[in-house]
C-alpha positions as CSV (number, residue, x, y, z in Angstrom):
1,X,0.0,0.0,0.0
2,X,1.7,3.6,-1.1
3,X,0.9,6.6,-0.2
4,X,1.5,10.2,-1.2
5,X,4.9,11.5,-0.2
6,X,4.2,14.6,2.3
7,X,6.7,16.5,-0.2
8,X,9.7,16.4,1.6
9,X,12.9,15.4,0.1
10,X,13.9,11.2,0.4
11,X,17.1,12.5,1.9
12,X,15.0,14.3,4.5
13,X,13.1,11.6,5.6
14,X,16.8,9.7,6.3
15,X,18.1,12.3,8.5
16,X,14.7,12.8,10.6
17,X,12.9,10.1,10.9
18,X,15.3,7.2,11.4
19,X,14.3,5.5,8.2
20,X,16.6,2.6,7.6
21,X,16.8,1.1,3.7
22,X,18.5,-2.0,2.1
23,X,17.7,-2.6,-1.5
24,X,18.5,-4.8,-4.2
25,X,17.7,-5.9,-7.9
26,X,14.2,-7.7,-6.3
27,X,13.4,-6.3,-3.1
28,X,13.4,-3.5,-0.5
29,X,13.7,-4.0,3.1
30,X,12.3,-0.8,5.1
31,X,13.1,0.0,8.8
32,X,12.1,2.3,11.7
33,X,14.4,2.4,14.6
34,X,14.7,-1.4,15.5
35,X,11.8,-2.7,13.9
36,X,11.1,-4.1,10.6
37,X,7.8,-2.2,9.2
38,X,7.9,-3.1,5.7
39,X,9.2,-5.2,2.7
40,X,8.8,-4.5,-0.6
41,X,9.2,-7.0,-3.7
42,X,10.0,-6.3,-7.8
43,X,6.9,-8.6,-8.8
44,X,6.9,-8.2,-12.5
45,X,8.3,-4.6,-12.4
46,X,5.8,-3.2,-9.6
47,X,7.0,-3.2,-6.3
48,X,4.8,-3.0,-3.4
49,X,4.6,-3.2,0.4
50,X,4.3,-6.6,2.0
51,X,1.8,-5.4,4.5
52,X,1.7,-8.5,7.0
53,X,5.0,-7.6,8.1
54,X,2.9,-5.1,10.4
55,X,-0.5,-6.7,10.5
56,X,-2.7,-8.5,8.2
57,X,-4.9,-5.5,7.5
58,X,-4.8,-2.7,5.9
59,X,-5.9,-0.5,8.4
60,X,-2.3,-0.8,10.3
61,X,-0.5,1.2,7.6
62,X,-3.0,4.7,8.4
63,X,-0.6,7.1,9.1
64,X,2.6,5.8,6.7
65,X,3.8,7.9,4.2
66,X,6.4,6.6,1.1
67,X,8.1,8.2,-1.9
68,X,9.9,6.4,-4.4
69,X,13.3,7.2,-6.3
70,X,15.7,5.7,-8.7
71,X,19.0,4.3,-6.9
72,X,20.7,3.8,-10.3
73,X,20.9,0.0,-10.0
74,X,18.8,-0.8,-13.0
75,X,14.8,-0.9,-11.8
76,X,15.8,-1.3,-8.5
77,X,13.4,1.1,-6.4
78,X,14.0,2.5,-3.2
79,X,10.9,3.4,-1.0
80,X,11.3,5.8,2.0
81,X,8.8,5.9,4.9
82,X,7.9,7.9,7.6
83,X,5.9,7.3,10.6
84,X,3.7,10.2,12.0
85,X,3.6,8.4,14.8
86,X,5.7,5.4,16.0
87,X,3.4,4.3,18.8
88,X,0.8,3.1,16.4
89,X,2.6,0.1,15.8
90,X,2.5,-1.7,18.7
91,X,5.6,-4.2,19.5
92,X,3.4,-7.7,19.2
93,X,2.7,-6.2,15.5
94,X,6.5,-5.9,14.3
95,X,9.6,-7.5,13.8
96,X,12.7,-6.8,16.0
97,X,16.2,-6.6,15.0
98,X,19.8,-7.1,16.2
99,X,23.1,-7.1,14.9
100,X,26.2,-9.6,14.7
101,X,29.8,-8.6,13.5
102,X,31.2,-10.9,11.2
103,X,34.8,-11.6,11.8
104,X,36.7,-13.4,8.1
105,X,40.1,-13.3,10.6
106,X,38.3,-15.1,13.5
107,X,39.8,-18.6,14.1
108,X,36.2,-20.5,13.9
109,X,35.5,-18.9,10.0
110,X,36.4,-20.7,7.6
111,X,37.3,-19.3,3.9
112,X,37.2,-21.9,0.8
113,X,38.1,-19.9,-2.5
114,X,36.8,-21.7,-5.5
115,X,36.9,-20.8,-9.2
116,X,35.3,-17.1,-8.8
117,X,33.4,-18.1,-6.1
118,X,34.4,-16.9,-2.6
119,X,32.8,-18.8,0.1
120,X,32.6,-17.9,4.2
121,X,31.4,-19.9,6.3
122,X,30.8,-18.0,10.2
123,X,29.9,-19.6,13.4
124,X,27.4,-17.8,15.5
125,X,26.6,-19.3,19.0
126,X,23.3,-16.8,19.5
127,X,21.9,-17.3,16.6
128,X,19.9,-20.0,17.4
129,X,18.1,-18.1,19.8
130,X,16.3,-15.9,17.7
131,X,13.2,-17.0,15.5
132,X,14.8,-15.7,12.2
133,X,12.2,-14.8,9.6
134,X,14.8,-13.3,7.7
135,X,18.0,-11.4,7.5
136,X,20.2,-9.2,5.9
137,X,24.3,-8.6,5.3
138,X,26.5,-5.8,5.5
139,X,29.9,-5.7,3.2
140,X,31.8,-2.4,4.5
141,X,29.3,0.3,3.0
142,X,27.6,-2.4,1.0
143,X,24.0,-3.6,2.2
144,X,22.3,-6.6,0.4
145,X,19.3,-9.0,1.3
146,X,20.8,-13.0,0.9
147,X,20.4,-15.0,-2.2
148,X,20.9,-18.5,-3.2
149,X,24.8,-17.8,-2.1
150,X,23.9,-16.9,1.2
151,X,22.4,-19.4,3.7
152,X,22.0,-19.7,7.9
153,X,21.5,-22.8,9.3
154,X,21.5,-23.3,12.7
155,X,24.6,-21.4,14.0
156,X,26.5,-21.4,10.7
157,X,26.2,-18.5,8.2
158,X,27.5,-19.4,4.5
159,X,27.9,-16.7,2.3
160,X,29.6,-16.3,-1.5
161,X,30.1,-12.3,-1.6
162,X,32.0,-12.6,-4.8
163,X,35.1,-11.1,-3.7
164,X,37.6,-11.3,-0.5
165,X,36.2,-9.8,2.6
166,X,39.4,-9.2,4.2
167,X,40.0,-6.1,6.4
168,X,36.2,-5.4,5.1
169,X,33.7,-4.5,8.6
170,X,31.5,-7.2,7.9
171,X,27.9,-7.9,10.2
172,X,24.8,-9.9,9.7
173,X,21.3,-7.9,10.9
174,X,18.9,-10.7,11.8
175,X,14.9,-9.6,11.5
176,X,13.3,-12.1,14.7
177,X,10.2,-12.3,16.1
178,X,11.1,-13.6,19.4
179,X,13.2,-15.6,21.2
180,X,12.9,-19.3,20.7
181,X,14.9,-20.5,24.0
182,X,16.6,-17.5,26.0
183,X,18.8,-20.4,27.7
184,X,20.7,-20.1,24.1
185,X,21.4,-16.7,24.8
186,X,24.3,-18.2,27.2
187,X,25.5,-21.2,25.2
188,X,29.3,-21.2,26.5
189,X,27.3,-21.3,29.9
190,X,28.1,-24.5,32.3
191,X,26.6,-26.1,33.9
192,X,23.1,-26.4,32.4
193,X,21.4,-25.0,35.6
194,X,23.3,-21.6,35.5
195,X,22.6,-21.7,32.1
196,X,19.1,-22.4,32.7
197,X,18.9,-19.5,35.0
198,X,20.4,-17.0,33.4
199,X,17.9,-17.7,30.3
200,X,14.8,-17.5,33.1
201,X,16.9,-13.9,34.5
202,X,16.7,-12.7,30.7
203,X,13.4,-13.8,29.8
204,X,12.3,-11.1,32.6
205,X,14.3,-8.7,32.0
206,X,13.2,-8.7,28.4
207,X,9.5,-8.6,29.7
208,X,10.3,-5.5,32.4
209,X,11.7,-3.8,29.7
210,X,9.3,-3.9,26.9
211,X,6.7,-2.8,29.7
212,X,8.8,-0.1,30.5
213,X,9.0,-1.3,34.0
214,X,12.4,0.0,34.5
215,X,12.9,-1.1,38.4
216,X,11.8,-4.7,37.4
217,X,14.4,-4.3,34.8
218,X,17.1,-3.2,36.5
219,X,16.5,-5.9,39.5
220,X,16.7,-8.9,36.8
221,X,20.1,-6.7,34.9
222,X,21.5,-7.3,38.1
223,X,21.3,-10.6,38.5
224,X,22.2,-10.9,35.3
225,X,25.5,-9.4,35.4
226,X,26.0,-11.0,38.5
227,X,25.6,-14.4,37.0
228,X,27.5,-13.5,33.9
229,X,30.8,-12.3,36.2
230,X,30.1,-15.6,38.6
231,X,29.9,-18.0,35.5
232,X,33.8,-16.0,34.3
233,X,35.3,-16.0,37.7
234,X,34.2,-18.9,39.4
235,X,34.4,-16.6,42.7
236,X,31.4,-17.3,44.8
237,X,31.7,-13.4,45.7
238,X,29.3,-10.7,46.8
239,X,27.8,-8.3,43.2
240,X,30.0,-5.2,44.4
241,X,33.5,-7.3,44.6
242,X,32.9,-9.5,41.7
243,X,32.5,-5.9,39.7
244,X,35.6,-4.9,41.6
245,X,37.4,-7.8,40.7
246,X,36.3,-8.0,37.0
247,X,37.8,-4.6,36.5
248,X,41.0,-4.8,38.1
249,X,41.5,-8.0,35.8
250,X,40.2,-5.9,32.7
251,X,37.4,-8.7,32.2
252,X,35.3,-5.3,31.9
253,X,35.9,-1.9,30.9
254,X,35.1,1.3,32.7
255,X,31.8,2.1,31.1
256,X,31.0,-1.6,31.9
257,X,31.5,-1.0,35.3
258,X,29.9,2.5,35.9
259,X,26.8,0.9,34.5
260,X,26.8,-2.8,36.8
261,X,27.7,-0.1,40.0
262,X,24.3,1.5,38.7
263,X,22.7,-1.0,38.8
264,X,23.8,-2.4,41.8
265,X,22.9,0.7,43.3
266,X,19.3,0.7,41.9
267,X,18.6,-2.5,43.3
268,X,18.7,-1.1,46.9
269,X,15.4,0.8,45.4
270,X,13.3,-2.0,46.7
271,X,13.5,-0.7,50.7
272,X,11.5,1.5,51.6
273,X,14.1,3.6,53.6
274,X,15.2,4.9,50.2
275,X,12.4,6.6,48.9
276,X,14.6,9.8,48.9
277,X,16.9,8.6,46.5
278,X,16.3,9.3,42.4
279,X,14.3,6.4,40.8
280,X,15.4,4.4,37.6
281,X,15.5,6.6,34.4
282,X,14.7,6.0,31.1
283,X,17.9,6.8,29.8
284,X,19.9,4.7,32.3
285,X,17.5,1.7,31.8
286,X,18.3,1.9,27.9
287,X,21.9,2.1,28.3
288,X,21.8,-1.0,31.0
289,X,20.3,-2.7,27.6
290,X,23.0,-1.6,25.4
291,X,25.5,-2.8,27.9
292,X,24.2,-6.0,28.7
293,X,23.1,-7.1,25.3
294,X,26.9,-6.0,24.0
295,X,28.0,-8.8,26.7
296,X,26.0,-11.3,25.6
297,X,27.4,-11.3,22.3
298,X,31.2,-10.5,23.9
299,X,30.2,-14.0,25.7
């Protein structure tokens, strides 16, 4: 479904509205902010929006606005969106996204040159995690949707870019509906009942965040982090000196730390005796996220 552009310029609605594009000779993959609001295929020279992505009816895209341009690669159309109003879509209606960096130097990739062919194969522990509907690779300033060449099965990605991705930043955006099994979230994680656990601990989290129940979260962060220093060290220590001791053995950066004494500190919240003290921010609760979803994929 396309509607009229509101007149500004495509380049506008890139800077402003967070509008995120990948394009290629058959389709268009359109994003806003983390989550995947539309898809658009070439079907026999018309390309339009695959509007299940954000509900089965037509009704959820009231309130989108799209203009179309030529990118210069042959027919291939780009289509540029804007949301009025982000809250319309509600999270249960979209796709979510992360990111993976894709190391060819790493000692568990392996490279197989053939003919004209250059194959990669990469292991990725989370992966199987995440209910993948689909997903979508970066080559340096190169963004493409997979083909035939590019395959991800189980916690191997295969990929033929045509040419040698060495010294090249290379990552892998996953589009996900959930999460199948948080306990794979951990999967370097022994035994199975601290892996177990700290799958339950994130399962939470995840719920306390996307309710925006920022206490909650912070309460499950911590004993996240906890269990994530415990399971490294091996030290059956107290929160505040397994911090202490991750840092003096560099197992976590400064920023790292700032944010597990913050949250350390936020868990005292729960007496009573503190009402004085500030509550749990927004901003601190999304950068607690950003920290602790960086160390899951550190793990």
């Amino acid at each position: 479904m396309l509607l009229p552009h509101s007149g500004r310029k495509p380049d506008d609605l890139l800077a402003s509205d967070g509008v995120h594009m990948c394009c290629s000779a058959s389709s268009v993959l359109v994003q806003y902010s983390r989550s995947v609001i539309a898809l658009a295929d070439n079907r026999n020279g018309q390309f339009g929006f695959h509007t299940e992505l954000v509900g089965s009816r037509s009704s959820q895209n009231k309130g989108m606005q799209a203009s179309v341009r030529s990118t210069g690669f042959g027919r291939c159309i780009c289509y540029l969106l804007t949301l009025p109003d982000p809250e319309r879509y509600p999270q249960r209606l979209v796709m979510k996204s992360t990111i993976f960096k894709l190391d060819p130097s790493a000692p568990t990739t392996t490279y197989n040159p053939s003919g004209p062919d250059y194959i990669y194969t990469f292991k990725l522990p989370l992966i199987p995690a995440f209910a993948v509907e689909y997903f979508m690779i970066h080559y340096g300033a190169l963004s493409t949707l997979p083909d035939r060449s590019h395959t991800l099965t189980g916690d191997v990605l295969t990929v033929n870019p045509g040419y040698n991705l060495d010294d090249m930043d290379c990552r892998i955006v996953i589009f996900y509906h959930g999460i199948r099994d948080y306990s794979l979230l951990f999967p370097n994680v022994n035994p199975p009942n601290l892996q177990s656990r700290l799958g339950e601990f994130y399962r939470e989290a995840d719920a306390a965040f996307d309710a925006a129940a920022w206490l909650s979260f912070m309460l499950m962060c911590g004993a996240l982090f906890e269990g994530i220093l415990f399971f490294k060290s091996g030290a059956n220590q107290s929160f505040n000196d397994l911090i202490l001791s991750a840092a003096t053995k560099g197992t976590i950066d400064s920023q790292t730390r700032a944010i597990m004494d913050s949250v350390r500190q936020y868990r005292n919240l729960v007496h009573a005796n503190r009402y004085a003290e500030l509550y749990v921010s927004r901003a601190d609760a999304m950068d607690t996220r950003i920290t602790l979803d960086r160390l899951l994929r550190e793990m």
